[in-house]
C-alpha positions in Angstrom: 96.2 74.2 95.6 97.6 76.4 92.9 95.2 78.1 90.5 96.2 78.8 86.8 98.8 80.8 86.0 98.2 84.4 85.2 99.8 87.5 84.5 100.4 90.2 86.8 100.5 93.7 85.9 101.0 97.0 88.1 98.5 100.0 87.5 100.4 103.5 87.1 98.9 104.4 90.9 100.4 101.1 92.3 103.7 102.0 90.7 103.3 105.6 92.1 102.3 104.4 95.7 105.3 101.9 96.0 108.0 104.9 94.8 106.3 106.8 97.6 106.9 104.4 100.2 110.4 103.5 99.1 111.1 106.9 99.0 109.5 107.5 102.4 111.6 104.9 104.3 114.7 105.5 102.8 114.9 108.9 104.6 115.6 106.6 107.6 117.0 102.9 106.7 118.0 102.3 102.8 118.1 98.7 103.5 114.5 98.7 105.2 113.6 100.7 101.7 115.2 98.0 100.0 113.7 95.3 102.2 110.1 96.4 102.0 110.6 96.9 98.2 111.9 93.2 97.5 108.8 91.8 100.0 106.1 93.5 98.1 107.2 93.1 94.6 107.7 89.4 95.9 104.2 89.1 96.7 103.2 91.0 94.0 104.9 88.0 91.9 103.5 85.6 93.9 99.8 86.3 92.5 101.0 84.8 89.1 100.2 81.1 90.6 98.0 82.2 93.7 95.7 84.9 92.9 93.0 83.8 95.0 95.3 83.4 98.0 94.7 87.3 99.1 91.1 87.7 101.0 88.1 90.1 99.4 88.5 93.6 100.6 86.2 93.9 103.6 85.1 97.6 102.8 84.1 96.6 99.0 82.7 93.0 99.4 83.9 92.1 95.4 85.2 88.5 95.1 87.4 89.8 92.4 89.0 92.9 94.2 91.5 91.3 97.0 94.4 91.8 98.9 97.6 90.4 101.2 99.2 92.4 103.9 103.0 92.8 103.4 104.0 94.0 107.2 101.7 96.9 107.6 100.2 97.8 103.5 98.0 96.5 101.8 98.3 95.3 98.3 95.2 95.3 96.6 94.7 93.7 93.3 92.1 92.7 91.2 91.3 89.7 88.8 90.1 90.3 85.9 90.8 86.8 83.5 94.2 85.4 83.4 95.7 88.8 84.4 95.4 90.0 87.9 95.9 94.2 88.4 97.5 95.4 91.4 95.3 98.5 92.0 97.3 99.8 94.8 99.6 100.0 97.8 98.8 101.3 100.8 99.4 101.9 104.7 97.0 99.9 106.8 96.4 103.1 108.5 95.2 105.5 105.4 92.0 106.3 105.1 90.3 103.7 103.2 87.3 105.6 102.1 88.9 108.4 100.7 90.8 105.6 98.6 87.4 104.0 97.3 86.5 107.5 95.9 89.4 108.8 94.3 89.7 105.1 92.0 85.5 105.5 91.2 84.5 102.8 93.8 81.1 103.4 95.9 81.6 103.8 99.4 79.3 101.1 101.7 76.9 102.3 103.3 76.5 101.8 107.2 
């Protein structure tokens, strides 16, 4: 079921994060660049209609901070209202905690 339709806007780091990784692959492959640019912007897009479709962010347990896997980032966003923020793109295999404290999140304990 579709939820209500929202806006979607992309934090300065997000933007940052995704020129990175364009940047990063088209050293090798512009169409993969090109590719992995379309998918997450698509996805992105997609959280106009289905902003709940993403799950909660294991490592910060916030119903309102989630995120979908486009092949191996995540793009975390967070809702806030009828607009939903996409905080940030990263590699599955960054270090997640070192994320938390650089954008003022706590870091869980345990």
């Amino acid at each position: 079921m579709a939820g209500r339709r929202r806006s979607v806007v992309w934090t300065f780091t997000a933007h940052q994060q995704l020129d990175e990784i364009v940047g990063y692959i088209a050293q090798d492959s512009f169409d993969a660049a090109l590719r992995v640019l379309d998918k997450i912007l698509e996805a992105g897009g997609s959280l106009t209609h289905l902003a709940h479709r993403g799950r909660v962010v294991p490592e910060i347990q916030d119903e309102n901070v989630r995120e979908i896997f486009v092949y191996s980032y995540r793009l975390m966003y967070e809702l806030y209202g009828d607009e939903v923020q996409i905080l940030s793109v990263i590699h599955g295999a960054r270090d997640f905690a070192a994320w938390l404290e650089r954008h003022g999140r706590p870091v869980p304990e345990g």
